[in-house]
C-alpha positions as CSV (number, residue, x, y, z in Angstrom):
1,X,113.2,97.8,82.8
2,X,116.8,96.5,82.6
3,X,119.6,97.6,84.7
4,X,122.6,96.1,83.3
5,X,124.5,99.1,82.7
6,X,125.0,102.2,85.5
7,X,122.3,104.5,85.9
8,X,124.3,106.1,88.8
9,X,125.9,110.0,88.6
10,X,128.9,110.7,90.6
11,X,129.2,113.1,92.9
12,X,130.4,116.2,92.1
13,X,128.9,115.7,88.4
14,X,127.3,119.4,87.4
15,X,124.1,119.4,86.2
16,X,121.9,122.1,83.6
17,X,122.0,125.2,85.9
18,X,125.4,124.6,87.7
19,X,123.5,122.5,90.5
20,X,126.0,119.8,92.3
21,X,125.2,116.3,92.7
22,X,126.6,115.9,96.4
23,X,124.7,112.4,96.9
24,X,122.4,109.7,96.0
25,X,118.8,109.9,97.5
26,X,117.1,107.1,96.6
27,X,116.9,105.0,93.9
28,X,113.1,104.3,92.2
29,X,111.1,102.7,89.6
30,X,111.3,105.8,87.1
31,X,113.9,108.1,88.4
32,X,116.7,109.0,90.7
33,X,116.8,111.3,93.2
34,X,120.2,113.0,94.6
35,X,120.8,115.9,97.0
36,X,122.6,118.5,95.0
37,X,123.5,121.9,95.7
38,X,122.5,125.0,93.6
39,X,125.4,128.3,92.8
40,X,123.4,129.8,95.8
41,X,124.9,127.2,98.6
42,X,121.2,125.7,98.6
43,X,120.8,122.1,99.3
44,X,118.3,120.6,96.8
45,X,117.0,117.8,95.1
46,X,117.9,116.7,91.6
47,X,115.2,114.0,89.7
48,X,116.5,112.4,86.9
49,X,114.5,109.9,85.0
50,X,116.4,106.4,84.0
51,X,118.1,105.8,80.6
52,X,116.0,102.9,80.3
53,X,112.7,104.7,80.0
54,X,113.1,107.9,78.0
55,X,111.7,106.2,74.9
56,X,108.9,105.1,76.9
57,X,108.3,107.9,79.5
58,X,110.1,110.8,78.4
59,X,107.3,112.7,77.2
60,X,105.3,111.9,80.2
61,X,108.0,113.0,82.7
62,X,108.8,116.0,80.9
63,X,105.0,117.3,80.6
64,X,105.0,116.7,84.7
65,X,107.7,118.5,84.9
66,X,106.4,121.6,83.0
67,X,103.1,121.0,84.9
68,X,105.0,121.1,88.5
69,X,107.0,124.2,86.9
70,X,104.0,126.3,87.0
71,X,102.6,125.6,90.2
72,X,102.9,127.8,93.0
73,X,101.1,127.4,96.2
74,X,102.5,126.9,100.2
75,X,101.4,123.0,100.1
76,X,103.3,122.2,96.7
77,X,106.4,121.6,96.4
78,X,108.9,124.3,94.5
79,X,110.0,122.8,91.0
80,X,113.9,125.0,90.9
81,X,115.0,124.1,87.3
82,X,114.5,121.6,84.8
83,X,116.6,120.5,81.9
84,X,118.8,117.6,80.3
85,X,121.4,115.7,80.8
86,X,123.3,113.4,78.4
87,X,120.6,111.0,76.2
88,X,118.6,113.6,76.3
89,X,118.0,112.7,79.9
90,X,115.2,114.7,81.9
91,X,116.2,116.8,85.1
92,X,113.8,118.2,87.9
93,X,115.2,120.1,90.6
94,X,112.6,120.2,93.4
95,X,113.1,121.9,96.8
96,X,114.6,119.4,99.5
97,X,112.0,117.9,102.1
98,X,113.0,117.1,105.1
99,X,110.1,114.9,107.3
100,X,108.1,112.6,106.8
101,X,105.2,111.0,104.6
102,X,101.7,110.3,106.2
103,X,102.4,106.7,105.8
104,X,105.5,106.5,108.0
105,X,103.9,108.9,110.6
106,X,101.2,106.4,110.6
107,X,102.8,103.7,110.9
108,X,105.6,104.9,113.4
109,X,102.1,105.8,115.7
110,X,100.5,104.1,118.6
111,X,97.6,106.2,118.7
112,X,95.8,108.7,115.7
113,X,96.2,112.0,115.2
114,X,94.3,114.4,116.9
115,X,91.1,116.2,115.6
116,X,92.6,119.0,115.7
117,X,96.0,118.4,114.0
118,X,93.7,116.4,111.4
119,X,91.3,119.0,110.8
120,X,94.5,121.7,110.1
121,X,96.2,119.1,107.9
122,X,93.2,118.5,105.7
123,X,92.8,122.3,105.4
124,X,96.3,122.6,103.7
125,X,95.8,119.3,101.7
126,X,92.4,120.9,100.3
127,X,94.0,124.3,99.7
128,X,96.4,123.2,97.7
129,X,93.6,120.7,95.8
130,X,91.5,123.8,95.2
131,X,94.5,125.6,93.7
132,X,95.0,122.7,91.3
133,X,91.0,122.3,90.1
134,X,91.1,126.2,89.6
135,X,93.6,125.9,86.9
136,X,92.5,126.2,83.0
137,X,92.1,123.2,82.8
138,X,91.8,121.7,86.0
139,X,94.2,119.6,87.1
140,X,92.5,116.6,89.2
141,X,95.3,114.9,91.6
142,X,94.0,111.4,91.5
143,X,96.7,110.3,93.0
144,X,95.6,110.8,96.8
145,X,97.3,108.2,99.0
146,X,99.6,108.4,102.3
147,X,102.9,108.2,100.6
148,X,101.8,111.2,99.0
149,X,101.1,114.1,101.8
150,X,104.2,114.9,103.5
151,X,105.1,117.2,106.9
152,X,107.7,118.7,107.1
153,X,110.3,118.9,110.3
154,X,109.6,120.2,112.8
155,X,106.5,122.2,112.6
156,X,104.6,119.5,110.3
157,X,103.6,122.1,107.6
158,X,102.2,119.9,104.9
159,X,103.3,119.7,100.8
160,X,101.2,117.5,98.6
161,X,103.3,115.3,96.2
162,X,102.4,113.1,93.5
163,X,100.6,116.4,91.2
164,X,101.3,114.6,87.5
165,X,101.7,111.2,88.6
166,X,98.3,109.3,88.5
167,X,98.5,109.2,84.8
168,X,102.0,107.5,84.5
169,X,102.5,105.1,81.7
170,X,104.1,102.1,83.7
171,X,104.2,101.0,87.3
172,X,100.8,102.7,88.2
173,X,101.0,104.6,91.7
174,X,97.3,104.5,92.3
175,X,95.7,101.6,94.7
176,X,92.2,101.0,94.6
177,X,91.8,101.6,99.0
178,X,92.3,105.4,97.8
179,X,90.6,105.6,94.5
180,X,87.2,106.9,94.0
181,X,85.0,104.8,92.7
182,X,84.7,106.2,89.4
183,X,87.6,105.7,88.9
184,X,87.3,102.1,89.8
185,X,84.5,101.4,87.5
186,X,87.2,103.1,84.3
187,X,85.4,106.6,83.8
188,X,87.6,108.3,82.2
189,X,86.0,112.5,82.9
190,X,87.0,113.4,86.4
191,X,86.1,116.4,88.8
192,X,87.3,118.0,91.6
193,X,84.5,115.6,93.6
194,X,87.1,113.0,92.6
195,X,89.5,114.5,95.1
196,X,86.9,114.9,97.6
197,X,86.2,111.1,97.9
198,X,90.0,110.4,98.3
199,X,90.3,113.0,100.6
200,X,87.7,112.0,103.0
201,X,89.6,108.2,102.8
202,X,92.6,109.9,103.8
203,X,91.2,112.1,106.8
204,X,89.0,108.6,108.6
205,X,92.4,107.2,108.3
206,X,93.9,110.4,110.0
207,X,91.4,109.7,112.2
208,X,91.6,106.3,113.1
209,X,95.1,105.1,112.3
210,X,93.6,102.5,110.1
211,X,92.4,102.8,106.3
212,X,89.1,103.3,105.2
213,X,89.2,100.1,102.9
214,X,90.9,97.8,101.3
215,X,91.5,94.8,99.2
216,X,90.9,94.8,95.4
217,X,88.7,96.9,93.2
218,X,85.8,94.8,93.7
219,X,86.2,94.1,97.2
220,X,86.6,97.8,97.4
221,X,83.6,98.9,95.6
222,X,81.6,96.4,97.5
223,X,82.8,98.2,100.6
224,X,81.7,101.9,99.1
225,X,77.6,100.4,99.2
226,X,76.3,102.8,101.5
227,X,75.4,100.1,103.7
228,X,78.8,99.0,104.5
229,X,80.9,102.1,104.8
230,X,83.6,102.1,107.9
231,X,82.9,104.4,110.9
232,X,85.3,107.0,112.9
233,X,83.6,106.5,116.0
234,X,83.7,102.8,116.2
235,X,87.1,103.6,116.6
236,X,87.0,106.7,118.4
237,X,83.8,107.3,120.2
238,X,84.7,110.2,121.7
239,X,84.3,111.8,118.2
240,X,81.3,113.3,116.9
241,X,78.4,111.1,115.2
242,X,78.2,114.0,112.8
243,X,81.9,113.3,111.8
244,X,80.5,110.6,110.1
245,X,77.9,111.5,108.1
246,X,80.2,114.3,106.6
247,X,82.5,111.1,105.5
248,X,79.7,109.5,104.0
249,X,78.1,112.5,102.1
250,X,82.1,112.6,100.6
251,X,81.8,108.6,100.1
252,X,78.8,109.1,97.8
253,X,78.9,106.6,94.9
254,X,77.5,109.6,93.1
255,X,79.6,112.4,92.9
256,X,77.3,115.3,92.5
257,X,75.8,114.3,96.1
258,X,79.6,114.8,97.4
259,X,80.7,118.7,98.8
260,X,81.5,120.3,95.4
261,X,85.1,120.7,96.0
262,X,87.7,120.0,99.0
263,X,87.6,123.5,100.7
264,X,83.8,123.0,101.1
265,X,84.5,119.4,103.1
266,X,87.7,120.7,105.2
267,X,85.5,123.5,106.3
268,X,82.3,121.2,107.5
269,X,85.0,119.1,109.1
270,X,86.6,121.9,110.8
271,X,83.4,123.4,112.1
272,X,82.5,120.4,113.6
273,X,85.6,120.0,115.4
274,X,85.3,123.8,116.5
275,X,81.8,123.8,117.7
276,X,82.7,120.4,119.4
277,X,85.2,121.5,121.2
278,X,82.9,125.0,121.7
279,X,80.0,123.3,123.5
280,X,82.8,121.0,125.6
281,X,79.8,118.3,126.0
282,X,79.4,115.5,125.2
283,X,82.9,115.2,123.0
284,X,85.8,117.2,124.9
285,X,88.2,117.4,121.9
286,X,90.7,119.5,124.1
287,X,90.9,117.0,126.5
288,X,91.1,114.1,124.2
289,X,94.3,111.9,125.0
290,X,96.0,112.2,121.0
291,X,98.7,113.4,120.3
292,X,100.2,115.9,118.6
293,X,101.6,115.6,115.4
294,X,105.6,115.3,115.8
295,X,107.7,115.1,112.7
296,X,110.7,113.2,112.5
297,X,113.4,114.9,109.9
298,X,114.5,112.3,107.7
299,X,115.2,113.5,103.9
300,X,112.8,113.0,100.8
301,X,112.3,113.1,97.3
302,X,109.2,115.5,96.0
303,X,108.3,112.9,93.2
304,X,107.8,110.3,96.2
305,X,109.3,107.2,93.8
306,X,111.3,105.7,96.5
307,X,110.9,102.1,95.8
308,X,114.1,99.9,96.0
309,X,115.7,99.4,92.2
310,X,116.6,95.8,94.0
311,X,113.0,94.9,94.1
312,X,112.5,95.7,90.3
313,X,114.5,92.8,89.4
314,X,111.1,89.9,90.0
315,X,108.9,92.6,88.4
316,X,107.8,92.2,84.7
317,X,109.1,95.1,81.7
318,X,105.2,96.7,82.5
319,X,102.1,96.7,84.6
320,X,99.0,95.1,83.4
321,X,95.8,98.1,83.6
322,X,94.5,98.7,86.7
323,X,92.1,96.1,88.0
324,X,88.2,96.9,86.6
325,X,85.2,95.7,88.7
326,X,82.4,93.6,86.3
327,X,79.2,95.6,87.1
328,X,80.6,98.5,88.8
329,X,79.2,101.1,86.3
330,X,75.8,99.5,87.4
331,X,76.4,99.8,90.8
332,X,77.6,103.3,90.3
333,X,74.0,104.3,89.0
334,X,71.6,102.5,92.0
């Protein structure tokens, strides 16, 4: 991608819709984000994908856009308008978050989160995963990672980002510690059990304050073997064993063994939390020394591309295809 030439709007530039540029946001791979303000006095933010890529990513941004458009559900973010600008330049005006991502929670934290805070965040992340697989056709996320579930400030209500963006043409966003592995082994049909699998990676690392796996493809699908999957109460033993076999029923290589979608797994997580908590012996959630959640408010963009234009400089034009394990249909099918 070159960047010899400004990319940059002013402030005070009017965009499709009479919304305000007022600011930059941050400045990413594909776009640029800027806090506007709509005729209504709202503050807002305004996505607009760089003139280096229209040619190459136009079509893909736009048919996000249109995608995010029609969505409407508590844990998504609100798409406001969309449009062009000059070079036939997409627009997205999303809602303003104000918060943070899973990853900086996580990282900001000394301890996990608390079972209970987990089991209510994973209810809203599944809600809104449902919502998507509903649709005609289903729309499979994909794209499940920590950068991509935001709370907002101050009550930590949760929006999933990243709907649209596990297909993107160049700098994939997907990492192989969150992808299912299916999708490691380059299936190409997906279900809503796709979800599930990245779902249950996200809540053990909820959980745990440390991810589920890592490494590359391979090294990752050597870790899914049944035999080597991670455990929440090796790091928490005042969790429920049970806890863990619901992870590793959503782990299954297999995904017809997995829950059948991600309402189905939030709800055996939350009863076992409940009837933990119930019984009070010998796992006393309520007592259990976790925090709360507590959102910091710092402002974000919805399409969650906030790396640094400086980096892009050492990175090549494109991305080779994401990394394929030798063998891993076979191991797939034992």
């Amino acid at each position: 991608m070159e960047h010899d030439e400004p990319d940059l709007l002013e402030p005070g530039t009017v965009l499709p819709g009479g919304y305000v540029i007022e600011e930059l946001l941050v400045q990413g791979q594909v776009n640029t984000a800027y806090v506007a303000r709509s005729p209504e006095g709202e503050r807002v933010a305004a996505h607009v994908l760089h003139r280096a890529l229209v040619d190459d990513m136009g079509d893909w941004f736009q048919s996000g856009v249109m995608l995010r458009r029609s969505l409407h559900h508590p844990a998504l973010p609100r798409t406001l308008a969309v449009g062009f600008i000059e070079r036939n330049r997409p627009i997205e005006v999303t809602e303003l978050l104000e918060g943070e991502t899973f990853r900086e929670l996580i990282d900001n934290r000394s301890v996990p989160f608390a079972p209970a805070a987990v089991a209510r965040i994973v209810r809203e992340i599944a809600s809104a995963l449902e919502y998507l697989h509903l649709r005609v056709p289903p729309v499979i996320h994909r794209a499940l990672m920590p950068e991509y579930i935001f709370l907002s400030a101050p009550d930590g209500d949760v929006k999933l980002l990243g709907v649209g963006m596990a297909d993107r043409p160049r700098f994939a966003v997907r990492r192989p510690p969150y992808q299912s592995p299916e999708e490691l082994a380059g299936v190409s049909t997906f279900t809503p059990r796709t979800d599930v699998f990245s779902l249950a990676t996200l809540t053990f690392e909820m959980l745990t304050g440390h991810p589920a796996f890592s490494g590359s493809a391979g090294e990752v699908l050597t870790r899914m073997n049944p035999a080597s999957l991670p455990s929440v109460t090796a790091w928490r033993a005042e969790l429920p064993p049970r806890i863990d076999a619901v992870l590793h029923r959503a782990w299954s290589l297999t995904p017809d063994l997995r829950p059948a979608d991600t309402n189905d797994f939030a709800t055996e997580l939350s009863e076992i939390f409940r009837e933990t908590i119930e019984r009070g012996s010998p796992h006393r959630l309520e007592t259990s020394p976790f925090s709360k959640v507590v959102v910091v408010r710092r402002r974000h963009a919805v399409l969650g591309d906030h790396t640094p234009v400086d980096a892009l400089a050492k990175k090549p034009s494109g991305e080779p295809p994401p990394e394929l394990c030798p063998g891993a249909l076979a191991l797939l099918e034992k």
